[in-house]
N, CA and C atoms of all chains as a GROMACS GRO file, in nm:
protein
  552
    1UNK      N    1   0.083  -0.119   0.000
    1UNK     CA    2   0.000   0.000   0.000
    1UNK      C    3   0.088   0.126   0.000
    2UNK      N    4   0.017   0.207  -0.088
    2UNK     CA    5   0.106   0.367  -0.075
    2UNK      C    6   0.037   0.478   0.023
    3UNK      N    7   0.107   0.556   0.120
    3UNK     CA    8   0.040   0.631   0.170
    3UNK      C    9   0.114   0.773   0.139
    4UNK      N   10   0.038   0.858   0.197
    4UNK     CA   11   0.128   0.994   0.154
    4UNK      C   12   0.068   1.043   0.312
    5UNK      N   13   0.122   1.120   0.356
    5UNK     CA   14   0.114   1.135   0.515
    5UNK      C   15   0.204   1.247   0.521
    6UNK      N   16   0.079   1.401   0.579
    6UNK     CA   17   0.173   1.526   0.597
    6UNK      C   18   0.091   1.556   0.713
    7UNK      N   19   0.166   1.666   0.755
    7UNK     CA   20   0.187   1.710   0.941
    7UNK      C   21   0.216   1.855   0.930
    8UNK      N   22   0.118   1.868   1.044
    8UNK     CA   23   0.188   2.063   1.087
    8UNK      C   24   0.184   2.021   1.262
    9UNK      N   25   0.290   2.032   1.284
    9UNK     CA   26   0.381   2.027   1.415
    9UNK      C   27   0.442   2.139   1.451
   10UNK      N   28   0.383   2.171   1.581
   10UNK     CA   29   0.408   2.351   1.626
   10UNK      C   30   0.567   2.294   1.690
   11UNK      N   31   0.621   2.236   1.790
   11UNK     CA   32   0.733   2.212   1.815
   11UNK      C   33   0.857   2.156   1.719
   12UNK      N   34   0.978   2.251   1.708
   12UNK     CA   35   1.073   2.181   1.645
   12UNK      C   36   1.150   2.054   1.692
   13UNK      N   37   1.152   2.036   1.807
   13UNK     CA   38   1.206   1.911   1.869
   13UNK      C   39   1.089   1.777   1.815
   14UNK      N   40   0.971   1.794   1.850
   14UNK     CA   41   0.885   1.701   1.824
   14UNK      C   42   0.890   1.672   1.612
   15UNK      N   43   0.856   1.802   1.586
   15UNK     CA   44   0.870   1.775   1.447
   15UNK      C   45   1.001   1.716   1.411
   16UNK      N   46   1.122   1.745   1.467
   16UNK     CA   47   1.201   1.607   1.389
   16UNK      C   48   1.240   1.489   1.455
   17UNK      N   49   1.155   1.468   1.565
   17UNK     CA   50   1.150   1.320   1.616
   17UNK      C   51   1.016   1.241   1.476
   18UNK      N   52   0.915   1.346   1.465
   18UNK     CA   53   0.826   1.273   1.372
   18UNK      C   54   0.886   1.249   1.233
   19UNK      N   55   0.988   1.359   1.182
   19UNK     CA   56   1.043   1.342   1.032
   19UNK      C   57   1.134   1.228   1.049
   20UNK      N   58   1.204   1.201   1.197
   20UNK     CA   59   1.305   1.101   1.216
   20UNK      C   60   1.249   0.972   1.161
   21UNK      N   61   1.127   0.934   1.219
   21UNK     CA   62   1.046   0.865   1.232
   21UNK      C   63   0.964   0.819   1.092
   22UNK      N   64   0.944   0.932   1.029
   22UNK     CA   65   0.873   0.883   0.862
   22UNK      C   66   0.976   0.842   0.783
   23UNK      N   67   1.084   0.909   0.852
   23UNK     CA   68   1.207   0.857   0.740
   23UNK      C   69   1.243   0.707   0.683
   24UNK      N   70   1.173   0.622   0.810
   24UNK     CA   71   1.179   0.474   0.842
   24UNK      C   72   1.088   0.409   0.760
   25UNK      N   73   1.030   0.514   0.707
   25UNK     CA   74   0.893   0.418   0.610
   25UNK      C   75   0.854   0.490   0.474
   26UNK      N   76   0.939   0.629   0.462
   26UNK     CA   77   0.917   0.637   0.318
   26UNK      C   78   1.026   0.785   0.333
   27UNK      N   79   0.980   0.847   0.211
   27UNK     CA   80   1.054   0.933   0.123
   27UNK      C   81   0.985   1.121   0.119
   28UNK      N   82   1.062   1.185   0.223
   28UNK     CA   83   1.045   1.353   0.220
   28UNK      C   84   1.010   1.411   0.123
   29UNK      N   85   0.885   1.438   0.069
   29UNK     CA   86   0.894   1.517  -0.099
   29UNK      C   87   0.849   1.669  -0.096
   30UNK      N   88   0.835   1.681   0.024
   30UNK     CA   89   0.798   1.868   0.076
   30UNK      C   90   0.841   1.893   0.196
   31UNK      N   91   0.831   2.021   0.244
   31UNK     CA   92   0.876   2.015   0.387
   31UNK      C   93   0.787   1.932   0.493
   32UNK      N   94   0.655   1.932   0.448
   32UNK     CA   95   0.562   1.805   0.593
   32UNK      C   96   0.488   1.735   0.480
   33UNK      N   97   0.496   1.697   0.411
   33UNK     CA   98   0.465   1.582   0.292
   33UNK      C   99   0.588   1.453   0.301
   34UNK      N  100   0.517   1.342   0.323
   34UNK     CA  101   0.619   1.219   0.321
   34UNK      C  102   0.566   1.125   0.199
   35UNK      N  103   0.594   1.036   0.140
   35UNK     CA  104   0.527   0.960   0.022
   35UNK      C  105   0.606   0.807   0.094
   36UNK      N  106   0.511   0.735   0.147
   36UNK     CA  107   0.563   0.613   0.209
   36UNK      C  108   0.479   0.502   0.111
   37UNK      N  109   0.538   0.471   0.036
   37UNK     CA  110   0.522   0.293  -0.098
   37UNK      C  111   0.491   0.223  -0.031
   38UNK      N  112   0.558   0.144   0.026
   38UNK     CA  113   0.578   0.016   0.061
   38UNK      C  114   0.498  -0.051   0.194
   39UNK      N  115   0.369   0.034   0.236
   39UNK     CA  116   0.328  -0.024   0.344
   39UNK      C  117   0.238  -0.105   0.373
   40UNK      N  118   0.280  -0.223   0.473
   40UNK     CA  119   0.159  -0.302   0.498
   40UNK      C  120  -0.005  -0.190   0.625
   41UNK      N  121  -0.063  -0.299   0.659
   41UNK     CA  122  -0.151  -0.265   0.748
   41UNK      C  123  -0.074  -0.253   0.913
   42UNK      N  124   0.020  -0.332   0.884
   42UNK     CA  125   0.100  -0.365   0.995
   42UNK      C  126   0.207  -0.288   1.077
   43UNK      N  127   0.278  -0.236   0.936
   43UNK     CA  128   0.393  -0.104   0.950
   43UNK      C  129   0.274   0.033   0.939
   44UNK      N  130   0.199   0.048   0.900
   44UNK     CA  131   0.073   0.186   0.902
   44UNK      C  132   0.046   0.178   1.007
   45UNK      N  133   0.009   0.120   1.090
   45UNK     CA  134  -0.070   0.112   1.213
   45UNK      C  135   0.082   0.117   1.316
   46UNK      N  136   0.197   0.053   1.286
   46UNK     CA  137   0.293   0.046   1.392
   46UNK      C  138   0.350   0.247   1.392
   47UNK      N  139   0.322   0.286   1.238
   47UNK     CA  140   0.402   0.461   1.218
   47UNK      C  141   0.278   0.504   1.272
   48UNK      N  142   0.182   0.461   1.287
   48UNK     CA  143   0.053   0.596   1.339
   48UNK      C  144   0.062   0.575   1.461
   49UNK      N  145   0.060   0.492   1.567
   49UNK     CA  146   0.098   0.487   1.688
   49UNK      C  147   0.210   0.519   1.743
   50UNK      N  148   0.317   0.525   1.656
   50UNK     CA  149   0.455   0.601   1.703
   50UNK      C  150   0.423   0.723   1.655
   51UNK      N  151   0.390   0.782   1.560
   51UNK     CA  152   0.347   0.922   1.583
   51UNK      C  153   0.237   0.976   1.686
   52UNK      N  154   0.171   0.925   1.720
   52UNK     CA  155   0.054   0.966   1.812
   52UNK      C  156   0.063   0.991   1.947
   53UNK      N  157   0.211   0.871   1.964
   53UNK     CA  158   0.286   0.913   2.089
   53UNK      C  159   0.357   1.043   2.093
   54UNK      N  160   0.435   1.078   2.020
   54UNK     CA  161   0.512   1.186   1.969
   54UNK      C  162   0.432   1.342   1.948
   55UNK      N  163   0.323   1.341   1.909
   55UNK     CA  164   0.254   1.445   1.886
   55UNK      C  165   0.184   1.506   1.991
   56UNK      N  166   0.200   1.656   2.000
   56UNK     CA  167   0.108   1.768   2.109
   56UNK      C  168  -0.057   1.693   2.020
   57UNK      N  169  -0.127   1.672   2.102
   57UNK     CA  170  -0.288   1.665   2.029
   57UNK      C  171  -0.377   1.798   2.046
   58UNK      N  172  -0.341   1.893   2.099
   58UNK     CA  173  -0.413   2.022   2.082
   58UNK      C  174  -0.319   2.139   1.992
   59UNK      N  175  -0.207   2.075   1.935
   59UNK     CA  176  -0.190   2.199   1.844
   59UNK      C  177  -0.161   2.131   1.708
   60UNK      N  178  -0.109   2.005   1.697
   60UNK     CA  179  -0.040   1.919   1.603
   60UNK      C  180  -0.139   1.834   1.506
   61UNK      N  181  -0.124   1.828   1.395
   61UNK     CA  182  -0.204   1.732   1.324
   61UNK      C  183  -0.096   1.660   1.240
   62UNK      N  184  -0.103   1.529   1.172
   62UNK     CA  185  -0.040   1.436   1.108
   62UNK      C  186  -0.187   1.369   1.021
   63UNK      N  187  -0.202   1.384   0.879
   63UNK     CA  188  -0.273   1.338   0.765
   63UNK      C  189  -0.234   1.208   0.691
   64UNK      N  190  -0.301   1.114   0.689
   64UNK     CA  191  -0.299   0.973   0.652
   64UNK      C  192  -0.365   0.985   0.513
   65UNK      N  193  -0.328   0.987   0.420
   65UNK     CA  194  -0.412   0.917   0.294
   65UNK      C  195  -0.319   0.856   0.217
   66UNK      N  196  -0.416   0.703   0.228
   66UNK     CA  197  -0.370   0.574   0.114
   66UNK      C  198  -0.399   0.639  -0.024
   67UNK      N  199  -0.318   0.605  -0.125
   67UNK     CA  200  -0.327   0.622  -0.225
   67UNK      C  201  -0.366   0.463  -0.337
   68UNK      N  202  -0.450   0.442  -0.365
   68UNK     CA  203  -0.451   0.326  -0.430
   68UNK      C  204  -0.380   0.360  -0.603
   69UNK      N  205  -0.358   0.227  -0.676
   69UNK     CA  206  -0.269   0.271  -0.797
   69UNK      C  207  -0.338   0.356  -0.916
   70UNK      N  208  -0.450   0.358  -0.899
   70UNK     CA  209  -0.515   0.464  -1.012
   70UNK      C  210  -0.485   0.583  -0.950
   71UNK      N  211  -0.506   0.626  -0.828
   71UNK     CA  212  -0.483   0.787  -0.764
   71UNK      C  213  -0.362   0.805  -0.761
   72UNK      N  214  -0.254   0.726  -0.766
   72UNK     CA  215  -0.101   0.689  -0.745
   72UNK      C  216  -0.072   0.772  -0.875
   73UNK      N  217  -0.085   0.698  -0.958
   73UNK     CA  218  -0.097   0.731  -1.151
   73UNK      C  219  -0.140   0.887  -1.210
   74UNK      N  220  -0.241   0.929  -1.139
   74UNK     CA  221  -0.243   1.040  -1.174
   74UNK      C  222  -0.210   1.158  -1.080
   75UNK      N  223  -0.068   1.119  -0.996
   75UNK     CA  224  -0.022   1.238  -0.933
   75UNK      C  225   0.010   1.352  -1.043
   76UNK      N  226  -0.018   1.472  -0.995
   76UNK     CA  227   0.107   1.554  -1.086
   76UNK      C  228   0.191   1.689  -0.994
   77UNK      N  229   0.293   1.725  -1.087
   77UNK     CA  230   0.374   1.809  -1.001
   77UNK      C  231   0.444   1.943  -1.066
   78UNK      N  232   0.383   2.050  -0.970
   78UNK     CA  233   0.417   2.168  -1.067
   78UNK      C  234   0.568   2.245  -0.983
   79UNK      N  235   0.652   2.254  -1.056
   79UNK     CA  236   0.774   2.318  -0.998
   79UNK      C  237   0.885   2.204  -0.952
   80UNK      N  238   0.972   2.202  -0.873
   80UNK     CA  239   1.015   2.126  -0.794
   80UNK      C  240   1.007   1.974  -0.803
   81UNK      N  241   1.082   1.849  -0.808
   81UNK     CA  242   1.008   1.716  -0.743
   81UNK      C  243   0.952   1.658  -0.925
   82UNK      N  244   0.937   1.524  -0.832
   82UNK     CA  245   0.859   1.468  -0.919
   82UNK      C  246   0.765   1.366  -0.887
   83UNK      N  247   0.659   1.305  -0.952
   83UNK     CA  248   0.534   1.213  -0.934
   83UNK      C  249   0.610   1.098  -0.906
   84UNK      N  250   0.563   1.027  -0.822
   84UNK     CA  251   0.580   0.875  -0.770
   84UNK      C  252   0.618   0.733  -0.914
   85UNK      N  253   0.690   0.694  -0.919
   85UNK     CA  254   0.666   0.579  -1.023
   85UNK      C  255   0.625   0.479  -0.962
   86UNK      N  256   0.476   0.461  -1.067
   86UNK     CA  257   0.397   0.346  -0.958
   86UNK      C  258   0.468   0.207  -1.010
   87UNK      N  259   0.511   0.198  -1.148
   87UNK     CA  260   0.596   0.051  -1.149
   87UNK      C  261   0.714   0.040  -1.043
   88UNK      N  262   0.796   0.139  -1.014
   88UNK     CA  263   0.890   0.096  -0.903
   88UNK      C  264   0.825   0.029  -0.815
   89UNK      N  265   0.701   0.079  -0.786
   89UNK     CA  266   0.671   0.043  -0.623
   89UNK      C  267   0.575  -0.091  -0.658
   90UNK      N  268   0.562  -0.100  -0.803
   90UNK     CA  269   0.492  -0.264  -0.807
   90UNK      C  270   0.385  -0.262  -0.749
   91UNK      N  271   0.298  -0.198  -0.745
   91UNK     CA  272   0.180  -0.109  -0.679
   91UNK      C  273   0.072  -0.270  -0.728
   92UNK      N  274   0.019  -0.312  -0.662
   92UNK     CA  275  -0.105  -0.445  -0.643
   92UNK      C  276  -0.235  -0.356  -0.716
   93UNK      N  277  -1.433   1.522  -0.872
   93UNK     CA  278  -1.326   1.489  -0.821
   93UNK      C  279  -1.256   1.568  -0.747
   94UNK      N  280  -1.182   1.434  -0.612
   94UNK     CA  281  -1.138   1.541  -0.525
   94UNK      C  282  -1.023   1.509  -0.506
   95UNK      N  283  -0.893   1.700  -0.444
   95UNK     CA  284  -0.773   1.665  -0.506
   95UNK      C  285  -0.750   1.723  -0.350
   96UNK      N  286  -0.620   1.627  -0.390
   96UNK     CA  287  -0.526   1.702  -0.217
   96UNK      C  288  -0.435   1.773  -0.312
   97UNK      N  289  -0.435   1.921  -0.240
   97UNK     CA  290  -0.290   2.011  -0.303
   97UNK      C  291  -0.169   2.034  -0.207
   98UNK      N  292  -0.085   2.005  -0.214
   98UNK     CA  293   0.033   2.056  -0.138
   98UNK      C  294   0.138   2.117  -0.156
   99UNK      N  295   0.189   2.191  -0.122
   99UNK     CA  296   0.332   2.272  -0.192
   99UNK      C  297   0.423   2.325  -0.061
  100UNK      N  298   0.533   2.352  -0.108
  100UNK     CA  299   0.662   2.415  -0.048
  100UNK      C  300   0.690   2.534  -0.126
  101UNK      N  301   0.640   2.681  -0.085
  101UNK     CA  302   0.660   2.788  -0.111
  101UNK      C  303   0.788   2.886  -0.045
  102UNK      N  304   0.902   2.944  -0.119
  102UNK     CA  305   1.004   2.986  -0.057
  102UNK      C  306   0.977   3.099  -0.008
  103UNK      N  307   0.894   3.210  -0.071
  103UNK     CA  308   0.871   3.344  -0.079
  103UNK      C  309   0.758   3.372  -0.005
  104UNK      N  310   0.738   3.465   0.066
  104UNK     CA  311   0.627   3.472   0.155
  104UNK      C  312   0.510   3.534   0.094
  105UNK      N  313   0.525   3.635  -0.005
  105UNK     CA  314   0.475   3.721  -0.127
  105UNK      C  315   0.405   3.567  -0.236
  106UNK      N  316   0.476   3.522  -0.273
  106UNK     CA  317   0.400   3.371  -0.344
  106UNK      C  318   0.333   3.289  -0.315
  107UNK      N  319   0.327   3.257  -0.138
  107UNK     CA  320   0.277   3.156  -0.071
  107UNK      C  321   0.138   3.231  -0.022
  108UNK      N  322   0.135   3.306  -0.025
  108UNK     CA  323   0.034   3.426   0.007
  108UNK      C  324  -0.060   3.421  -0.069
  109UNK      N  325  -0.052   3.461  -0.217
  109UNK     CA  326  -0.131   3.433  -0.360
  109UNK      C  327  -0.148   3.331  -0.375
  110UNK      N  328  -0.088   3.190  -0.363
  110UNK     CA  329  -0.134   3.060  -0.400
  110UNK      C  330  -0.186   2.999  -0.292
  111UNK      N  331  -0.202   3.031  -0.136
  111UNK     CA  332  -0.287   3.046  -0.054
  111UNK      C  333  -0.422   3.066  -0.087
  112UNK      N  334  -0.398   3.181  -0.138
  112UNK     CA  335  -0.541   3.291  -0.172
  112UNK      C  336  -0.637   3.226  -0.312
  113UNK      N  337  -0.567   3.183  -0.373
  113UNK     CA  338  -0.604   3.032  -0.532
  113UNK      C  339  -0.635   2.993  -0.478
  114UNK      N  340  -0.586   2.874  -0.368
  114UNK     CA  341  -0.599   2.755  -0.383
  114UNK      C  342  -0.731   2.790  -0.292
  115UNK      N  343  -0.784   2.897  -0.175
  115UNK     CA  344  -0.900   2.924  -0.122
  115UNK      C  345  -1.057   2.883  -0.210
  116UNK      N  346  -1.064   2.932  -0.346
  116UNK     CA  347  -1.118   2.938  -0.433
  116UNK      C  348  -1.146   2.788  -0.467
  117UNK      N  349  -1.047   2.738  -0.404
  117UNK     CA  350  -1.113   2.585  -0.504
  117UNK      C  351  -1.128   2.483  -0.373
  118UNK      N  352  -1.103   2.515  -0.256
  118UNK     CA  353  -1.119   2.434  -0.124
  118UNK      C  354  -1.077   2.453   0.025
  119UNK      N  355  -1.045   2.369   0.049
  119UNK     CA  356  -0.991   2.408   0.223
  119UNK      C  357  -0.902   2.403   0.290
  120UNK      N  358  -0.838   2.435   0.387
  120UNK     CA  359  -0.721   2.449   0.414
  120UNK      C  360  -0.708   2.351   0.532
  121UNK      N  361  -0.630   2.232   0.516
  121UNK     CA  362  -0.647   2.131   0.617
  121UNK      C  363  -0.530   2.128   0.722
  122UNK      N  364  -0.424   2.178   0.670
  122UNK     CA  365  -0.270   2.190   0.732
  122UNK      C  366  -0.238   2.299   0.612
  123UNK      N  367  -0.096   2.364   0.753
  123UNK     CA  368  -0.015   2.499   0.627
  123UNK      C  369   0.007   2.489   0.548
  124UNK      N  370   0.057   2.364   0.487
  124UNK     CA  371   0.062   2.341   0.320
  124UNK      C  372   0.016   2.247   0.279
  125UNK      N  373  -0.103   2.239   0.311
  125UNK     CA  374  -0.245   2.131   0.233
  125UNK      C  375  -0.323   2.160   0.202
  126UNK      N  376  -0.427   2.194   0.129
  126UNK     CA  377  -0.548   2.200   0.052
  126UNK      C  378  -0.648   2.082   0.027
  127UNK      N  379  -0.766   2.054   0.048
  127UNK     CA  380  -0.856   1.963   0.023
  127UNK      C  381  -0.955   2.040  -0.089
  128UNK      N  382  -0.975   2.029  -0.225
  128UNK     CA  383  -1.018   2.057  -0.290
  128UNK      C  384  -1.136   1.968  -0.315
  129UNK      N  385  -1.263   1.953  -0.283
  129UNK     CA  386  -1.378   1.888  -0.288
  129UNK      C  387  -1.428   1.842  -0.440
  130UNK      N  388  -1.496   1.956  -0.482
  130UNK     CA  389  -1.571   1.938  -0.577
  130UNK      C  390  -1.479   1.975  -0.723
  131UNK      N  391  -1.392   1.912  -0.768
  131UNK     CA  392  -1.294   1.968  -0.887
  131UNK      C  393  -1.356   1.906  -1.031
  132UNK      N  394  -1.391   1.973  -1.128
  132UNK     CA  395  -1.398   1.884  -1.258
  132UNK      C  396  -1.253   1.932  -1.312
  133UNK      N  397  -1.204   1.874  -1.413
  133UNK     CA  398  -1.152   1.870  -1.510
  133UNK      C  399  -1.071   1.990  -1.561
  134UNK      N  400  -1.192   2.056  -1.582
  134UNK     CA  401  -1.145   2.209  -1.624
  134UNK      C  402  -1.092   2.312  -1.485
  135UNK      N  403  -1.173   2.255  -1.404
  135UNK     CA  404  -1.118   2.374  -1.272
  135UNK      C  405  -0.951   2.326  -1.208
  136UNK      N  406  -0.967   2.184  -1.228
  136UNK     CA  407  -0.778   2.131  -1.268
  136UNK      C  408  -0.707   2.235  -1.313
  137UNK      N  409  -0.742   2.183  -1.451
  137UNK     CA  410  -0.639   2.259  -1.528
  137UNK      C  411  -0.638   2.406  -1.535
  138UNK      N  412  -0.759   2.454  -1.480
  138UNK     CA  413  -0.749   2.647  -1.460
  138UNK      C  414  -0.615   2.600  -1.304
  139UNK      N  415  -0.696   2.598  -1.197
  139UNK     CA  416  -0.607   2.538  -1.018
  139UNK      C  417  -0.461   2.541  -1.128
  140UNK      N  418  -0.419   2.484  -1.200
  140UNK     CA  419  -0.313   2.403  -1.222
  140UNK      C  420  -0.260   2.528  -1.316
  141UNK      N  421  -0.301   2.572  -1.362
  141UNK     CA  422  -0.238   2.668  -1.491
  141UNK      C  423  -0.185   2.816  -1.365
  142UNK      N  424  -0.290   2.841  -1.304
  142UNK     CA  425  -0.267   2.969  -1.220
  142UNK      C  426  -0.179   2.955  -1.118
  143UNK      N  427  -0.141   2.802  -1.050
  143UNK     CA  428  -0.064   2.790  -0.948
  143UNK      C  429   0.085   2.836  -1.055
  144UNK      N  430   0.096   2.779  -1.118
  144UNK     CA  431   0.226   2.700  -1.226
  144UNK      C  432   0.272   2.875  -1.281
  145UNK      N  433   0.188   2.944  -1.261
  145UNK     CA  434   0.225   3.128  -1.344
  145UNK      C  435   0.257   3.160  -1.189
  146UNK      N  436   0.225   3.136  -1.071
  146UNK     CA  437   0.247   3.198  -0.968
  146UNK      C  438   0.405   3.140  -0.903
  147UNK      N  439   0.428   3.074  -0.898
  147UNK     CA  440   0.546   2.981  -0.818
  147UNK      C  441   0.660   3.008  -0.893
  148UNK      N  442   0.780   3.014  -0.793
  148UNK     CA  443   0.925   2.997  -0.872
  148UNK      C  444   0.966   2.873  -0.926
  149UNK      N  445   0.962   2.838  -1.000
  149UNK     CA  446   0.979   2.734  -1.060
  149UNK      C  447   1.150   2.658  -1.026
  150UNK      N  448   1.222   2.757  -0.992
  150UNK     CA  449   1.367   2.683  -0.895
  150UNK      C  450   1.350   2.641  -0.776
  151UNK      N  451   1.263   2.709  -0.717
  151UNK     CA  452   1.235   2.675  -0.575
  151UNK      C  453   1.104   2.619  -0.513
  152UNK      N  454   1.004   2.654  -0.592
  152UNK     CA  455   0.888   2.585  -0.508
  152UNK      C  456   0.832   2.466  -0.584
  153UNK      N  457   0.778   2.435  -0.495
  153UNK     CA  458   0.693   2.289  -0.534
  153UNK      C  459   0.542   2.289  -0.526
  154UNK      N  460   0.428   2.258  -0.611
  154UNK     CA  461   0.296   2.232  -0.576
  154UNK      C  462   0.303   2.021  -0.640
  155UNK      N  463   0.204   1.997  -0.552
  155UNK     CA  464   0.196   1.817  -0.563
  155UNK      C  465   0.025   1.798  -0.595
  156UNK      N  466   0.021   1.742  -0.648
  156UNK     CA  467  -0.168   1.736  -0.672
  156UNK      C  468  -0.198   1.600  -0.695
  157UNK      N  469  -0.288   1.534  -0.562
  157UNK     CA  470  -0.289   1.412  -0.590
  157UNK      C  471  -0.487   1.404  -0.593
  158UNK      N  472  -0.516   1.347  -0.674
  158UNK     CA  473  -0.634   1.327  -0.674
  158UNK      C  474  -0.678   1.171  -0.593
  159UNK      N  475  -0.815   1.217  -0.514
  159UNK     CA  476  -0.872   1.127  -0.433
  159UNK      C  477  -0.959   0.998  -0.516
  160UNK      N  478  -0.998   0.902  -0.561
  160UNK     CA  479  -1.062   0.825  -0.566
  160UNK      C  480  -1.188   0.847  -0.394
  161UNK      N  481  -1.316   0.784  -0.447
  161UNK     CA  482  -1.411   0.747  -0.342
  161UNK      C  483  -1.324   0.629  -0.228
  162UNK      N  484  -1.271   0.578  -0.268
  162UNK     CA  485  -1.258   0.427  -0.233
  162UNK      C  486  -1.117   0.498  -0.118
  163UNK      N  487  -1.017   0.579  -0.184
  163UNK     CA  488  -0.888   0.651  -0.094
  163UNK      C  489  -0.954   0.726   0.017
  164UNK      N  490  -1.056   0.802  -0.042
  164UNK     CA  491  -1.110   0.920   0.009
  164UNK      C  492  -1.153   0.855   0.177
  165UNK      N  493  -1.228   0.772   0.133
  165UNK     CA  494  -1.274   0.688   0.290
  165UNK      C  495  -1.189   0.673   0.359
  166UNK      N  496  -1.054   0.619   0.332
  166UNK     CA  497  -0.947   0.562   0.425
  166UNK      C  498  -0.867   0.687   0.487
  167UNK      N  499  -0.914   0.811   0.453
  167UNK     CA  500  -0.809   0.912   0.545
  167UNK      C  501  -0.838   0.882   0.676
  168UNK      N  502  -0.744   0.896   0.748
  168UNK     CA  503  -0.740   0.878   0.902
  168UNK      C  504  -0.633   1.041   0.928
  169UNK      N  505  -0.700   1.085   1.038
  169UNK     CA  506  -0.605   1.200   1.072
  169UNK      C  507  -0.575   1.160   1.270
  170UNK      N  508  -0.456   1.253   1.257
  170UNK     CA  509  -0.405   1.173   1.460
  170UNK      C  510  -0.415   1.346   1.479
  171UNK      N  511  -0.448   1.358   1.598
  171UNK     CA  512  -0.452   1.553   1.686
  171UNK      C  513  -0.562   1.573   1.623
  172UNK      N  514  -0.496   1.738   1.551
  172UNK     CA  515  -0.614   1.817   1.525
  172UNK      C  516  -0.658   1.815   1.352
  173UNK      N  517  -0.817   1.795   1.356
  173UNK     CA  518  -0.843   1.781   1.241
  173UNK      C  519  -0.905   1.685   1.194
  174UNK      N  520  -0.994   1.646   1.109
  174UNK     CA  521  -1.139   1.576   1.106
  174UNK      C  522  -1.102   1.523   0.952
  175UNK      N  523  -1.119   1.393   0.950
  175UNK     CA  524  -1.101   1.325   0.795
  175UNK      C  525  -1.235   1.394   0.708
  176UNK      N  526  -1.164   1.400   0.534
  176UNK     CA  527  -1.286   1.427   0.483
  176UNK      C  528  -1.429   1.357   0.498
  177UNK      N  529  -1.528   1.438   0.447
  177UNK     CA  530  -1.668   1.362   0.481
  177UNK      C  531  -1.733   1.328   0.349
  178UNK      N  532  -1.705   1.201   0.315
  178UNK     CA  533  -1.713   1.126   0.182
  178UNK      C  534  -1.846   1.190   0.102
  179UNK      N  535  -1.938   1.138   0.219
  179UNK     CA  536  -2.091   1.149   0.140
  179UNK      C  537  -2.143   1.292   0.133
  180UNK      N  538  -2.082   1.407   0.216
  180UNK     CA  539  -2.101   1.503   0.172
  180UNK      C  540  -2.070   1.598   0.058
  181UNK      N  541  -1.922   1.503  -0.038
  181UNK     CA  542  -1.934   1.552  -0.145
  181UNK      C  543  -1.945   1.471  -0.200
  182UNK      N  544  -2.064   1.412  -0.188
  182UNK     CA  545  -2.169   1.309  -0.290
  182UNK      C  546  -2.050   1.243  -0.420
  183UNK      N  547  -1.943   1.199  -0.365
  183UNK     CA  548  -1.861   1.168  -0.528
  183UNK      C  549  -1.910   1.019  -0.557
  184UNK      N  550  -1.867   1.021  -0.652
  184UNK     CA  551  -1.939   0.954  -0.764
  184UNK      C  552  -1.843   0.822  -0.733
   0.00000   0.00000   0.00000
């Protein structure tokens, strides 16, 4: 499964324990935009509970959306960066 | 169709105006996220033509991933902030 998972984190200490932390499961493509490929139900649920620990809950938010391979396919990108290749990731 | 927008703006003068766009076409879910609800086709490619004249093209980034019904359901958010509400934009 692909997820893409971004965050606005008022603390700088906390925000790079959480970037420490996404780093383990995917790939930085903005400053709070992560693009994580490769995840089961298993590693999603193990990064949302390690972030949830990590996060203020009255000022902080962290955004979960799966991307399935048709929504994958029609990323696009203006400036900067580039769209995901869904054959790398062998997308099911 | 509904699109998540995200970007990394360098200039405070640019991030300001494509703030102020991207208002026009949806909501502001995190500092550099956008939930764009109701998008056809054409309001894409207007969203997409006006961001792309606004941005430095060395330095900033906009990402546009479009939602499927089926993705759209699976957002999960952790803190602050409420997953989209599927059936209220009746998508197809």
């Amino acid at each position: 499964m692909f997820y893409l998972v971004s965050f606005d984190i008022s603390d700088d200490r906390i925000r790079y324990r959480v970037v420490k932390e996404l780093k383990g499961y995917g790939y930085r493509v903005q400053k709070s935009v992560f693009e994580c490929p490769s995840m089961t139900e298993k590693r999603f649920l193990r990064l949302k509970d390690r972030l949830e620990m990590l996060i203020d809950w009255t000022t902080d938010s962290v955004r979960y959306y799966r991307l399935c391979r048709g929504c994958l396919r029609d990323v696009e990108v203006s400036g900067l960066g580039s769209a995901p290749d869904v054959e790398k990731y062998g997308m099911v």
